[in-house]
N, CA, C and O atoms as a Maestro MAE file, in Angstrom:
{
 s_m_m2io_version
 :::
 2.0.0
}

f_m_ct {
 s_m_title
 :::
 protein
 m_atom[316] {
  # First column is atom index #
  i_m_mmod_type
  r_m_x_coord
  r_m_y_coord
  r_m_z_coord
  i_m_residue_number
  s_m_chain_name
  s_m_pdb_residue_name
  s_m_pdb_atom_name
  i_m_atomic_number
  :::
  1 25 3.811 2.712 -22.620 1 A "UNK " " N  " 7
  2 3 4.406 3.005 -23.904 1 A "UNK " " CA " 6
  3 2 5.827 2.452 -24.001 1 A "UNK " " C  " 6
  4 15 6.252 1.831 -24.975 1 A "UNK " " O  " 8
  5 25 6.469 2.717 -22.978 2 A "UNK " " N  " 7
  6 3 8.367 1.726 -22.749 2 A "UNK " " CA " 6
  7 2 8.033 0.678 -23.661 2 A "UNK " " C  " 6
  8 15 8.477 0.652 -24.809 2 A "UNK " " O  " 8
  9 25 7.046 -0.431 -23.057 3 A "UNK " " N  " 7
  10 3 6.667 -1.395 -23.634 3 A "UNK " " CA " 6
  11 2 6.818 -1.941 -24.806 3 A "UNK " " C  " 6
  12 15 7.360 -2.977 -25.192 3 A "UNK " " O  " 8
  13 25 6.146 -0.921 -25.417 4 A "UNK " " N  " 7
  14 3 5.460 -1.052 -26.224 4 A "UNK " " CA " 6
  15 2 6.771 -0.977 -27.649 4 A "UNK " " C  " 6
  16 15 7.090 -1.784 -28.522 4 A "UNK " " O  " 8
  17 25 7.261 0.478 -27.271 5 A "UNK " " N  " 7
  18 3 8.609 0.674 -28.131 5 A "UNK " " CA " 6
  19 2 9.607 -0.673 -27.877 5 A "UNK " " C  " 6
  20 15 10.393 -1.002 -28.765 5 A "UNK " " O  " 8
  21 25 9.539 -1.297 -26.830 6 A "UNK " " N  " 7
  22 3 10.919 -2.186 -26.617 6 A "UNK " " CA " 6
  23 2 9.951 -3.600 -28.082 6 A "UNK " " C  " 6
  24 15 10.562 -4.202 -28.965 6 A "UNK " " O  " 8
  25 25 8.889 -3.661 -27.885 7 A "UNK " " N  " 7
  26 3 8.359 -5.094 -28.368 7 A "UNK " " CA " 6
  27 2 8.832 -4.293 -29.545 7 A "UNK " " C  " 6
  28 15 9.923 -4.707 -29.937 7 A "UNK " " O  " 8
  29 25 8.259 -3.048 -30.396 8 A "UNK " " N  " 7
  30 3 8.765 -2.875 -31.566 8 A "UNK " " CA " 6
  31 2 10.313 -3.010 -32.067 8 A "UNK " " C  " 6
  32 15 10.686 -3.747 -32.980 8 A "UNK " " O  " 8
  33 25 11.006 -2.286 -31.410 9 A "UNK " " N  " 7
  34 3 12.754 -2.702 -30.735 9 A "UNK " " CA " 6
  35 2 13.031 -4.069 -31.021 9 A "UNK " " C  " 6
  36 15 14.054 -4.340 -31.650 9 A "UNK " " O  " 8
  37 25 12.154 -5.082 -30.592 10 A "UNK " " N  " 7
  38 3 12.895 -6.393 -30.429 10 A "UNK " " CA " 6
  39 2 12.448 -6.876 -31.792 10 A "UNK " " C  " 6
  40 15 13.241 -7.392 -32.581 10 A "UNK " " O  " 8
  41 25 11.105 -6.693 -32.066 11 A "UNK " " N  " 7
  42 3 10.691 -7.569 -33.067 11 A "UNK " " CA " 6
  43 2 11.757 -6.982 -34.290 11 A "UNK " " C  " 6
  44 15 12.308 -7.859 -34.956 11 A "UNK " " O  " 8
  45 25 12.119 -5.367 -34.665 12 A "UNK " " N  " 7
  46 3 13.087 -5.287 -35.799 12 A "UNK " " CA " 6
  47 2 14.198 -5.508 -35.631 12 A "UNK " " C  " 6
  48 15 14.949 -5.345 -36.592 12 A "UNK " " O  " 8
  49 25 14.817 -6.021 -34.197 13 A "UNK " " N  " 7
  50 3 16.064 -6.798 -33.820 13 A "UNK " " CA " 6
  51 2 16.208 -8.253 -34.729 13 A "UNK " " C  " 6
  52 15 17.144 -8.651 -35.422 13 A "UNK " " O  " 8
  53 25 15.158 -8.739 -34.488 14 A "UNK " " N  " 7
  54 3 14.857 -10.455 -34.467 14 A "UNK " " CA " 6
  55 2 13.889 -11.045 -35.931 14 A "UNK " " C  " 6
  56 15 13.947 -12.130 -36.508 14 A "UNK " " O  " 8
  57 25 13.218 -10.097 -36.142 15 A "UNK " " N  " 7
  58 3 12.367 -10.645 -37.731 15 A "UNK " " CA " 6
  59 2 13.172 -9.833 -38.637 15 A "UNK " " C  " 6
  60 15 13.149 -8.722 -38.107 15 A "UNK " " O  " 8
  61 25 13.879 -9.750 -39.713 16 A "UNK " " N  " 7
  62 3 14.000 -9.414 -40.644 16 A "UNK " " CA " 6
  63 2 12.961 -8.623 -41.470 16 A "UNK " " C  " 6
  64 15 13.159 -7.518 -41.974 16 A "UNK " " O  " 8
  65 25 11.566 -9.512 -41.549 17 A "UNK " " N  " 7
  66 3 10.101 -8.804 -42.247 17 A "UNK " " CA " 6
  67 2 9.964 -7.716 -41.042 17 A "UNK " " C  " 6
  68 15 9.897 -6.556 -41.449 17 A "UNK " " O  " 8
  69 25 9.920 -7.856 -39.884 18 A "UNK " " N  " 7
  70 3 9.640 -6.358 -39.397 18 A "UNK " " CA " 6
  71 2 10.238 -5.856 -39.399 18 A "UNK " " C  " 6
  72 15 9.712 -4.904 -38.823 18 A "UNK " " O  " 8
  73 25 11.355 -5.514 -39.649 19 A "UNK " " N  " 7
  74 3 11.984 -4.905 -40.152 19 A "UNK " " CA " 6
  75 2 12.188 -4.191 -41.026 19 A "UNK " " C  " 6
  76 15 12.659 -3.141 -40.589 19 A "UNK " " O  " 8
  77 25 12.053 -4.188 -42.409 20 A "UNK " " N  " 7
  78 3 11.386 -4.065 -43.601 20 A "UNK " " CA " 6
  79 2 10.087 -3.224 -43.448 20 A "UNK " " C  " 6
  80 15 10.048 -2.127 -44.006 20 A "UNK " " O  " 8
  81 25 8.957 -3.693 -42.686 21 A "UNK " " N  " 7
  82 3 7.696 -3.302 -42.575 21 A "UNK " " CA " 6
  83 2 8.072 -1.954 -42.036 21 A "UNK " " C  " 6
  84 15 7.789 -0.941 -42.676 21 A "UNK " " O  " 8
  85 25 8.894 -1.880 -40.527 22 A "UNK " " N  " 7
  86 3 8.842 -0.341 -40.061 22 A "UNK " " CA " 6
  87 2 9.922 0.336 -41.311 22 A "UNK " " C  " 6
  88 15 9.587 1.484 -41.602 22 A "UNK " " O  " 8
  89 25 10.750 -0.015 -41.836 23 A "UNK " " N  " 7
  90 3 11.308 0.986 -42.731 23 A "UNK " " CA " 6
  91 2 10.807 1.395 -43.881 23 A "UNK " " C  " 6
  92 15 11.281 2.375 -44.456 23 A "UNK " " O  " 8
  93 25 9.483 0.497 -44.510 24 A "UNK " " N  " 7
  94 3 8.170 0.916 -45.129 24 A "UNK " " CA " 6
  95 2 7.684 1.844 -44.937 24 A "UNK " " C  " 6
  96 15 7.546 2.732 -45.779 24 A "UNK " " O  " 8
  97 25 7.194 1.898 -43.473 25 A "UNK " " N  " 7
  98 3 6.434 2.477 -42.666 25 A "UNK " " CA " 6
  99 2 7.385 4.021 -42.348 25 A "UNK " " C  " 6
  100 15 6.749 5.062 -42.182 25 A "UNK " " O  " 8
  101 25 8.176 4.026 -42.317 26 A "UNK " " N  " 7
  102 3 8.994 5.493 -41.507 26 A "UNK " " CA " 6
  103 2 9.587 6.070 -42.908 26 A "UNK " " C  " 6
  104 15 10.091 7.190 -42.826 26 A "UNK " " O  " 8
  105 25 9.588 5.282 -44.505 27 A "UNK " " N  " 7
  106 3 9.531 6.276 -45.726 27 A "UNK " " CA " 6
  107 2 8.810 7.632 -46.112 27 A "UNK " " C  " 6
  108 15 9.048 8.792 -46.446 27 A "UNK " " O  " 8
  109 25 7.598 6.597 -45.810 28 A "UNK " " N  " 7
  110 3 6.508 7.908 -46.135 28 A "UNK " " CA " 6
  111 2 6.403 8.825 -44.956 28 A "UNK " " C  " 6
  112 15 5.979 9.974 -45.078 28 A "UNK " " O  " 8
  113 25 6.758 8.355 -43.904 29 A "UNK " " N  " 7
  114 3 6.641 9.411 -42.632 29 A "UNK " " CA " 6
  115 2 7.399 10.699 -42.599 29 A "UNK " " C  " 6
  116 15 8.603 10.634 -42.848 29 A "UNK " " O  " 8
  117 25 6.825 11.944 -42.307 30 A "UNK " " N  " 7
  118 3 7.269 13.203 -42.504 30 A "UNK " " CA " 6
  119 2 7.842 13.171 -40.581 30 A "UNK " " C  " 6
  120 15 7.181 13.592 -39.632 30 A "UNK " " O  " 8
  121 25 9.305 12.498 -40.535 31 A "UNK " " N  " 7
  122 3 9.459 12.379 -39.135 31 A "UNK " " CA " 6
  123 2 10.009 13.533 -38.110 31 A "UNK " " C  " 6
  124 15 10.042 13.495 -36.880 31 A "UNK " " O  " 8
  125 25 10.373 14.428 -38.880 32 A "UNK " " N  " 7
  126 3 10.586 15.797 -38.166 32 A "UNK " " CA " 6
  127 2 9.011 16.456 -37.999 32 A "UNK " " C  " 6
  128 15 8.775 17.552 -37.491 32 A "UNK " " O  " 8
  129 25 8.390 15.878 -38.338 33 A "UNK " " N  " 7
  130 3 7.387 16.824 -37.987 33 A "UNK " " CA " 6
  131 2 6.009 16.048 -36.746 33 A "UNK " " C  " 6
  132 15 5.069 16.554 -36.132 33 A "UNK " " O  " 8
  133 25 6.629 14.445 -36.865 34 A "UNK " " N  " 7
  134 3 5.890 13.843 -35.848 34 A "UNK " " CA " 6
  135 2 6.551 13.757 -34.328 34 A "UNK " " C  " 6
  136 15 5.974 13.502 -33.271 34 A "UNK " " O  " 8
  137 25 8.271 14.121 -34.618 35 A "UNK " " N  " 7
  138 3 8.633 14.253 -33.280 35 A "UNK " " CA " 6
  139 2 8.120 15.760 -32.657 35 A "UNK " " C  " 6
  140 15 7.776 15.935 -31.488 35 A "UNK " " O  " 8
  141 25 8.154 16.790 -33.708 36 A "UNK " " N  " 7
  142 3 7.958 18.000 -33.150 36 A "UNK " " CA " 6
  143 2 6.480 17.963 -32.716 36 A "UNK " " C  " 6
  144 15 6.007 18.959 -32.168 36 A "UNK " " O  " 8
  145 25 5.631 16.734 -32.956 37 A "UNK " " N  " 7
  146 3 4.085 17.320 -32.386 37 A "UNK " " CA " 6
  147 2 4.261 16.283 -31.099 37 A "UNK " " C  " 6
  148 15 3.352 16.228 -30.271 37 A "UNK " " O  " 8
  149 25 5.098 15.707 -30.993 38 A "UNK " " N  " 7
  150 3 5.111 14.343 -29.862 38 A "UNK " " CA " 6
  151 2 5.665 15.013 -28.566 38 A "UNK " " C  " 6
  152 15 5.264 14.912 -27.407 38 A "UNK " " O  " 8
  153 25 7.039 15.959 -29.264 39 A "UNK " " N  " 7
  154 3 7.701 16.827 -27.928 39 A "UNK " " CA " 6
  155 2 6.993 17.964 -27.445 39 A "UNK " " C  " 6
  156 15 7.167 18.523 -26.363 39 A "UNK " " O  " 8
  157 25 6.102 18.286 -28.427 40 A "UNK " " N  " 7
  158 3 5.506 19.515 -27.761 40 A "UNK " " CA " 6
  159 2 4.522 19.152 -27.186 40 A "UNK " " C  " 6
  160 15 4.063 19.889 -26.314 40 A "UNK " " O  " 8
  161 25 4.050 18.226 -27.409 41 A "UNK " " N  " 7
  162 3 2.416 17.890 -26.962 41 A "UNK " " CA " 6
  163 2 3.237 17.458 -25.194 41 A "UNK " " C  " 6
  164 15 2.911 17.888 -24.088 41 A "UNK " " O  " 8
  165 25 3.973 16.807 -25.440 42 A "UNK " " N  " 7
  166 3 4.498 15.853 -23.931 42 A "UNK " " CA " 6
  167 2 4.754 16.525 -23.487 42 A "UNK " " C  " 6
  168 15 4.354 16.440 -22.326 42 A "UNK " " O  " 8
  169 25 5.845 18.211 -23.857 43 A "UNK " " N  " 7
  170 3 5.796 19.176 -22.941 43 A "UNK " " CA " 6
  171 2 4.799 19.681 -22.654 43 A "UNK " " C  " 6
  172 15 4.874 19.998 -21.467 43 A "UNK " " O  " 8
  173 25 3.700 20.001 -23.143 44 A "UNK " " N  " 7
  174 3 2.775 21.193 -22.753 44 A "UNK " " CA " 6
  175 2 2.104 19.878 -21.466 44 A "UNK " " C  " 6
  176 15 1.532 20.293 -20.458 44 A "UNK " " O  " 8
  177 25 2.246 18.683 -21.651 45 A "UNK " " N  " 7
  178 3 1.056 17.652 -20.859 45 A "UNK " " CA " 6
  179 2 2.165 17.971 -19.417 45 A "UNK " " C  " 6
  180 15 1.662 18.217 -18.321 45 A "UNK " " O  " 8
  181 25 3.380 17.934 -19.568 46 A "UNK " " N  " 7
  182 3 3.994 17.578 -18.280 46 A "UNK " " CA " 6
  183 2 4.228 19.488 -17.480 46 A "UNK " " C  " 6
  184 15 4.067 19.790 -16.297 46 A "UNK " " O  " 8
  185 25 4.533 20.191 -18.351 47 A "UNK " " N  " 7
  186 3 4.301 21.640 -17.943 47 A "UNK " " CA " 6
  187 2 3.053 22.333 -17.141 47 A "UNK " " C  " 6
  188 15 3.093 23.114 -16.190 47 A "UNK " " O  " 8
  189 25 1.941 21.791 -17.836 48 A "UNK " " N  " 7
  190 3 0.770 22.181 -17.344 48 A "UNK " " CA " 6
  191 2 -0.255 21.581 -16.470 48 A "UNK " " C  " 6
  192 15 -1.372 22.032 -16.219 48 A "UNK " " O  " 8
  193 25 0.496 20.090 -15.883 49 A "UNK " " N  " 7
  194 3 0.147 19.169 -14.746 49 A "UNK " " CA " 6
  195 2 0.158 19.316 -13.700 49 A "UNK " " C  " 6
  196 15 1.199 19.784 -13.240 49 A "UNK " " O  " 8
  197 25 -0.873 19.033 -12.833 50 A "UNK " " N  " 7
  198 3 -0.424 19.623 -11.215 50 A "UNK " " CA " 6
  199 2 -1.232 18.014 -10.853 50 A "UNK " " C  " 6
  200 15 -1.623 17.061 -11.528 50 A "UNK " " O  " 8
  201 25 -1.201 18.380 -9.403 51 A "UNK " " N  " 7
  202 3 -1.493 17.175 -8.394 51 A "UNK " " CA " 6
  203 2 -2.764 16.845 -8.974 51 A "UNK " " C  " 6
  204 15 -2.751 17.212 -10.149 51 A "UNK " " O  " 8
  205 25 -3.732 16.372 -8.698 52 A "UNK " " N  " 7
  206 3 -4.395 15.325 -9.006 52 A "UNK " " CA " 6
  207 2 -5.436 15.200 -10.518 52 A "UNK " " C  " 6
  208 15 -6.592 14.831 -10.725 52 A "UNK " " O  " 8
  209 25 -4.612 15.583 -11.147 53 A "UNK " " N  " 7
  210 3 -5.188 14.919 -12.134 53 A "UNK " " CA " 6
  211 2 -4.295 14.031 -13.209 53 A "UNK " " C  " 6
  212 15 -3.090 13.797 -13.301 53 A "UNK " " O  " 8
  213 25 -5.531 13.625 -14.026 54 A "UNK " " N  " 7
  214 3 -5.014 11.705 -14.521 54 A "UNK " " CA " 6
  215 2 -3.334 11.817 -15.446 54 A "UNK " " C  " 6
  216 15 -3.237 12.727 -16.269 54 A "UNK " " O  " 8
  217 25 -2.454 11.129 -15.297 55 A "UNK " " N  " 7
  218 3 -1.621 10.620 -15.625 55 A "UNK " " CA " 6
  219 2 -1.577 10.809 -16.926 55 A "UNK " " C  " 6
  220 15 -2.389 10.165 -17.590 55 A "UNK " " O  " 8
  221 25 -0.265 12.085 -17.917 56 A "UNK " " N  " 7
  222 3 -0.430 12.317 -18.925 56 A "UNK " " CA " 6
  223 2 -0.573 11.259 -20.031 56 A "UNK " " C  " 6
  224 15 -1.239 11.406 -21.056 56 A "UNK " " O  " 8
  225 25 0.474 9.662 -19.527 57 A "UNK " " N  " 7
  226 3 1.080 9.122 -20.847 57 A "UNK " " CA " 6
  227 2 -0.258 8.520 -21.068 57 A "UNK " " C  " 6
  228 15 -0.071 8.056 -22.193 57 A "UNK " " O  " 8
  229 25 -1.304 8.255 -20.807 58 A "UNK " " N  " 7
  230 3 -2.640 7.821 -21.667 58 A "UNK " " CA " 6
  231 2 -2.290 9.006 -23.003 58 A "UNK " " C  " 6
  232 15 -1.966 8.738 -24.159 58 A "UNK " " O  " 8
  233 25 -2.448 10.079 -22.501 59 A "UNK " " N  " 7
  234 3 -2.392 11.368 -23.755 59 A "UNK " " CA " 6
  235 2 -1.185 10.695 -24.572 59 A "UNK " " C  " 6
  236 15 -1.323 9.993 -25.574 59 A "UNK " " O  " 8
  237 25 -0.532 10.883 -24.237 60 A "UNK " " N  " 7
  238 3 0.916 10.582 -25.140 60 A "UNK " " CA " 6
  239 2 0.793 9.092 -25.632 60 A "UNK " " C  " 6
  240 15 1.562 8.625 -26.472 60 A "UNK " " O  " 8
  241 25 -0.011 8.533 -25.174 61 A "UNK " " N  " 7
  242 3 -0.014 7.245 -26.109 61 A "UNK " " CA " 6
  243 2 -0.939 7.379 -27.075 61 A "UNK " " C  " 6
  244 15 -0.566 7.097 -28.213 61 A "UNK " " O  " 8
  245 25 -2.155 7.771 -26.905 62 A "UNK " " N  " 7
  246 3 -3.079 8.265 -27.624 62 A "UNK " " CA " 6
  247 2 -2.258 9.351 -29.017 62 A "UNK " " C  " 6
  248 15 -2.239 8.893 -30.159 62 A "UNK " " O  " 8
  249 25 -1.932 10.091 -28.861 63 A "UNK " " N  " 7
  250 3 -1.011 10.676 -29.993 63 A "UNK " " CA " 6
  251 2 -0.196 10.104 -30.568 63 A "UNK " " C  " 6
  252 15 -0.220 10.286 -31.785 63 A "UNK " " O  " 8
  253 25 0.648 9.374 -30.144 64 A "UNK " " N  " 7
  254 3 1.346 8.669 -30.888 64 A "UNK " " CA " 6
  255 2 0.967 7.159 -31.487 64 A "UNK " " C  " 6
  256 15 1.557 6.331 -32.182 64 A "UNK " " O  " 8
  257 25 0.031 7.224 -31.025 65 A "UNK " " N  " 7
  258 3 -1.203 5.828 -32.375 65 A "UNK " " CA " 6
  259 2 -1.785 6.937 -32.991 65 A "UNK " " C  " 6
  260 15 -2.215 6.393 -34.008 65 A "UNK " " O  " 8
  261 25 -2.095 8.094 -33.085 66 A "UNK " " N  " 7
  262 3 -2.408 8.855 -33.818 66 A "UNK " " CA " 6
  263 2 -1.510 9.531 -35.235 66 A "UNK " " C  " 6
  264 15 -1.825 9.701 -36.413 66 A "UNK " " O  " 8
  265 25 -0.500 9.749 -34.593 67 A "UNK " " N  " 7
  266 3 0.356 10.280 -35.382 67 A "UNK " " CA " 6
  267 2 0.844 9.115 -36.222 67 A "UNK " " C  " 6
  268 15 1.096 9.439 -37.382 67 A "UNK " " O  " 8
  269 25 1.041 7.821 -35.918 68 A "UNK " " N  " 7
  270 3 2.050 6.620 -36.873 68 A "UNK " " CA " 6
  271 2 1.159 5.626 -37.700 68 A "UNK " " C  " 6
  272 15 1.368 4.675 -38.453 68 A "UNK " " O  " 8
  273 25 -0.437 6.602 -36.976 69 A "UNK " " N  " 7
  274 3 -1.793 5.579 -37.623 69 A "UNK " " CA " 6
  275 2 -1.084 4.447 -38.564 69 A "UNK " " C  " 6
  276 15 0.036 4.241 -38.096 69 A "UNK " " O  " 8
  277 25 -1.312 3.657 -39.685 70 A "UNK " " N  " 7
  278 3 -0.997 2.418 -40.453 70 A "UNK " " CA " 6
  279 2 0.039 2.427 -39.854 70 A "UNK " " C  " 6
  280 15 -0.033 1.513 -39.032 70 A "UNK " " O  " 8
  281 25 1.262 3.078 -39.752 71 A "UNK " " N  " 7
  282 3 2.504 2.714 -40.040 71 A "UNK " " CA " 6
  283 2 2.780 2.012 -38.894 71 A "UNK " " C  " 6
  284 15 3.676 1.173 -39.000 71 A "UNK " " O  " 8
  285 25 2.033 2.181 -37.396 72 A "UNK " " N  " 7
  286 3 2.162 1.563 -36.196 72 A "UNK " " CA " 6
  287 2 1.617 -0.111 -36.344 72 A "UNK " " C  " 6
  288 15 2.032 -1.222 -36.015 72 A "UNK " " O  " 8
  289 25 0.566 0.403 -36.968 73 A "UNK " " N  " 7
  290 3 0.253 -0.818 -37.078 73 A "UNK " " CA " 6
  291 2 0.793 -2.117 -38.074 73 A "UNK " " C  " 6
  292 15 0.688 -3.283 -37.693 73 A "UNK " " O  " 8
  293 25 1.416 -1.724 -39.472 74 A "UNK " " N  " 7
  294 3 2.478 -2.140 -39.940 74 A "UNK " " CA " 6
  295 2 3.353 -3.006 -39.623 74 A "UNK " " C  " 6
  296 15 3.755 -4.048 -40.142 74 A "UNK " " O  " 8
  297 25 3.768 -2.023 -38.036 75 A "UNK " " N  " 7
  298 3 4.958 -2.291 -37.791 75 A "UNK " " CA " 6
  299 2 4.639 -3.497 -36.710 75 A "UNK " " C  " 6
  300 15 5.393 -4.456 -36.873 75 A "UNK " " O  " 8
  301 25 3.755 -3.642 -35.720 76 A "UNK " " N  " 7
  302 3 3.471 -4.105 -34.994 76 A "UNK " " CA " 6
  303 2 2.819 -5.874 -35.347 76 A "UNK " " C  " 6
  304 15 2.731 -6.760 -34.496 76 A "UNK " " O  " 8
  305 25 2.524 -5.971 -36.489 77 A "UNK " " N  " 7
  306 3 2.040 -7.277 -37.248 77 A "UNK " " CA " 6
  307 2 3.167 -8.253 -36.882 77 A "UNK " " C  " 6
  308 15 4.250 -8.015 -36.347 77 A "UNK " " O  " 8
  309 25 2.584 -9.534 -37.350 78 A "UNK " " N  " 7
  310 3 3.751 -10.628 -36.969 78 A "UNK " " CA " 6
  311 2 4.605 -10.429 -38.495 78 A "UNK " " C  " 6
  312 15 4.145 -9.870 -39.491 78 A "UNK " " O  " 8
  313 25 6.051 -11.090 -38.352 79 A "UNK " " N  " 7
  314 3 6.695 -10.980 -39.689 79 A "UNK " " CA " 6
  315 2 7.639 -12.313 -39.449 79 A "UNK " " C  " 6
  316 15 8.419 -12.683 -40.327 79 A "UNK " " O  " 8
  :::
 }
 m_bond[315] {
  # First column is bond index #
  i_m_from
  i_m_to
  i_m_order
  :::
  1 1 2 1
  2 2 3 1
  3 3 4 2
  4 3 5 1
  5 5 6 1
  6 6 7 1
  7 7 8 2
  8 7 9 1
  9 9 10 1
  10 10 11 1
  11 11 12 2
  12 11 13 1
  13 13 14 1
  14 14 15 1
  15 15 16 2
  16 15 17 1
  17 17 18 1
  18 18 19 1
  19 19 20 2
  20 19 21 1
  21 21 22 1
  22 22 23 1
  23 23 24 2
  24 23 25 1
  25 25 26 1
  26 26 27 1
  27 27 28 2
  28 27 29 1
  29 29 30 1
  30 30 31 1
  31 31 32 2
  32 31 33 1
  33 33 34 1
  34 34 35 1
  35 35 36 2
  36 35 37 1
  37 37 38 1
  38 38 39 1
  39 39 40 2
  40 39 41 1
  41 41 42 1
  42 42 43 1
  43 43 44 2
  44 43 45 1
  45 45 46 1
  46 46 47 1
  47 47 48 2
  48 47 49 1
  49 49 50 1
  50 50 51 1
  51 51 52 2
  52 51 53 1
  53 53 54 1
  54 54 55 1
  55 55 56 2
  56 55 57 1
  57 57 58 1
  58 58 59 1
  59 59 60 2
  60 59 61 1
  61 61 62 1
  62 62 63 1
  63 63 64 2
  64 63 65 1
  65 65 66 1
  66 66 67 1
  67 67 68 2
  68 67 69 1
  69 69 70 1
  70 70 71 1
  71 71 72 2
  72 71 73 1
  73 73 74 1
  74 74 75 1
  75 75 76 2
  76 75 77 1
  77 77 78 1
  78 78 79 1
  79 79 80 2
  80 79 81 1
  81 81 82 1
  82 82 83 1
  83 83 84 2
  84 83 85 1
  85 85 86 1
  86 86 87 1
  87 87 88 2
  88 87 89 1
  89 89 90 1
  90 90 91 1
  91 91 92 2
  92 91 93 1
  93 93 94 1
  94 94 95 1
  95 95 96 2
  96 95 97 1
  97 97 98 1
  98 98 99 1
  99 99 100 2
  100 99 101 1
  101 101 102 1
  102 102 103 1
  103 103 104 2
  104 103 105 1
  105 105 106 1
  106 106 107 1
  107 107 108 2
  108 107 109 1
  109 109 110 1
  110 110 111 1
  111 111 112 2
  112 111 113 1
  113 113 114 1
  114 114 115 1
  115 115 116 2
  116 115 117 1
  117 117 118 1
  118 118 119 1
  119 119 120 2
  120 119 121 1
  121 121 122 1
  122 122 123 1
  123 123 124 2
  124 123 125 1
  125 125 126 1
  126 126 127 1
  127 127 128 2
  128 127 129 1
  129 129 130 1
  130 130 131 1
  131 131 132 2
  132 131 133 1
  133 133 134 1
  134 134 135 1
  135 135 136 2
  136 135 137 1
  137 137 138 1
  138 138 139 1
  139 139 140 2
  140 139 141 1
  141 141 142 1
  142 142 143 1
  143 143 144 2
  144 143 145 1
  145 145 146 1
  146 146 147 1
  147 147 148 2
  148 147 149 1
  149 149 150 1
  150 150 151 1
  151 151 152 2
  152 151 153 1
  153 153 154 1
  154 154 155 1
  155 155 156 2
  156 155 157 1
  157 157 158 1
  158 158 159 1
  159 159 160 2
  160 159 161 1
  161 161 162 1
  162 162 163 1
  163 163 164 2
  164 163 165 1
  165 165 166 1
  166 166 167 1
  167 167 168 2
  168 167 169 1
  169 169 170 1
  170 170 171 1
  171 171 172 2
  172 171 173 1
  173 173 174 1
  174 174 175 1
  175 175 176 2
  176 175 177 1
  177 177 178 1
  178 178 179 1
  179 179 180 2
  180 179 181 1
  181 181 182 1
  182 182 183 1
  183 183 184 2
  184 183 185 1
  185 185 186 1
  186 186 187 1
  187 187 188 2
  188 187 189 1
  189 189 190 1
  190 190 191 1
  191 191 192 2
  192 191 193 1
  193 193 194 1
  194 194 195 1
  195 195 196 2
  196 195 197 1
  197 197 198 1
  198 198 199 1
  199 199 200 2
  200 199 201 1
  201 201 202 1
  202 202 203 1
  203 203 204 2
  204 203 205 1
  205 205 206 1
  206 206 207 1
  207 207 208 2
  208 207 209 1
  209 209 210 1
  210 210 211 1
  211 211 212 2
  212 211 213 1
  213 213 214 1
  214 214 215 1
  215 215 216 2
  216 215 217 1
  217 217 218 1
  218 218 219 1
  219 219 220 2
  220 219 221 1
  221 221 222 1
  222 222 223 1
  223 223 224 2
  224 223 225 1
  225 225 226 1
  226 226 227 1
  227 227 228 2
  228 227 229 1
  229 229 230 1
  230 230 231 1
  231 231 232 2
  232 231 233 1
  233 233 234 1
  234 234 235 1
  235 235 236 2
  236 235 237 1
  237 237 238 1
  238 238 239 1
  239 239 240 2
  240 239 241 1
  241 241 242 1
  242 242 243 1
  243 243 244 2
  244 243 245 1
  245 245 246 1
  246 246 247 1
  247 247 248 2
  248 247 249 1
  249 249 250 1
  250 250 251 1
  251 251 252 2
  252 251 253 1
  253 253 254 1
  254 254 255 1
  255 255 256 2
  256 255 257 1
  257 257 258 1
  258 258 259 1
  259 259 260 2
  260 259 261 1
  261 261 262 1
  262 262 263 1
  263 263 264 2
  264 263 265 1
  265 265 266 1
  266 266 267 1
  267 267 268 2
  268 267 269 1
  269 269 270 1
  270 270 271 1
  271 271 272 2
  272 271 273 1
  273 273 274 1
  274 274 275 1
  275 275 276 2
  276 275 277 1
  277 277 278 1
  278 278 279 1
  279 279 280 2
  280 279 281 1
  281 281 282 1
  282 282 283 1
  283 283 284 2
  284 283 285 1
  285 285 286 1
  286 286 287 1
  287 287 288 2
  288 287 289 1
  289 289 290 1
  290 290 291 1
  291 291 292 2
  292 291 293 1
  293 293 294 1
  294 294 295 1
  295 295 296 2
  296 295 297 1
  297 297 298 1
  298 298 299 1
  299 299 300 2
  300 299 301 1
  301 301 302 1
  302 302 303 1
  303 303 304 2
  304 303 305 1
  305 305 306 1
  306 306 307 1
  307 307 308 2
  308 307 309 1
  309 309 310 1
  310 310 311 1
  311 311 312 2
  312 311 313 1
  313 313 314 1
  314 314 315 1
  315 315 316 2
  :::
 }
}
């Protein structure tokens, strides 16, 4: 996920249109309420983890293409 945020990071550094696209995209977004399901979800994944089982951030990536559905993808297009 680092990744993933830095390519979004760079591309609204460097394209102007993506730029535009994620601030499209984060209008309609109700964003107090997607961090509050992102922090809680990541706490309850890292709180309630013990030794061997699978590696939360699959979960946490999975939610958060969930939660930004179009708008991730929006943002992520060439510009």
């Amino acid at each position: 996920m680092p990744g993933t945020l830095a390519a979004v990071g760079g591309l609204a550094l460097t394209r102007p249109a993506a730029a535009q696209r994620i601030r499209t995209a984060l209008r309609d977004t109700d964003t107090g309420a997607v961090a509050l399901a992102l922090v809680g979800t990541v706490h309850h994944l890292l709180m309630t983890g013990w030794a061997g089982v699978p590696d939360p951030r699959g979960q946490a990536e999975r939610l958060v293409t969930m939660l930004v559905g179009p708008a991730g993808a929006a943002a992520g297009g060439p510009g």
